[in-house]
C-alpha positions in Angstrom: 0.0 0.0 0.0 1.4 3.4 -0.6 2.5 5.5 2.2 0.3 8.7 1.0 -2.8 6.8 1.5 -2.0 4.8 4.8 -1.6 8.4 6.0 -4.9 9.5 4.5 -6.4 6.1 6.3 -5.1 7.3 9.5 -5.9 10.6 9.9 -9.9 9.9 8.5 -9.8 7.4 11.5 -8.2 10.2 14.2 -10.7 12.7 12.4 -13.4 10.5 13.0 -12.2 9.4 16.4 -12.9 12.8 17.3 -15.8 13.4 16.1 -17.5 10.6 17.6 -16.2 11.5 21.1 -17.4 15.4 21.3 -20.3 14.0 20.1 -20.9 11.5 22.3 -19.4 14.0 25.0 -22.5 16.6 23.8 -25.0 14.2 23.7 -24.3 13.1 27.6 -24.4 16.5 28.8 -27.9 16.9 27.0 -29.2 14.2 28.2 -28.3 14.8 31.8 -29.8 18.2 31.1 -32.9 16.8 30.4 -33.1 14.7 33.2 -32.2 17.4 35.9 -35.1 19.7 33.8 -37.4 16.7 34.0 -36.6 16.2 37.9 -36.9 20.0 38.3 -40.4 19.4 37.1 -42.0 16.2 38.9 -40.8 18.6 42.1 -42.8 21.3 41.1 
């Protein structure tokens, strides 16, 4: 396999590494945000 397209291989997969984990990151602060504003209202 060429060198220029192992590299390309690698940094799609560090690229998309990345992306999955601040979005993973972002979707477990909005869900916990939901569930505090959803406990906030059952104690009203």
């Amino acid at each position: 396999m060429e060198t220029g397209l192992q590299i390309a291989i690698i940094v799609n997969i560090v690229g998309i590494s990345i992306a999955v984990w601040f979005l993973r990151s972002r979707l477990k602060a909005k869900l916990a945000e939901v569930e505090e504003r959803q406990a906030r209202n059952r104690e009203d």
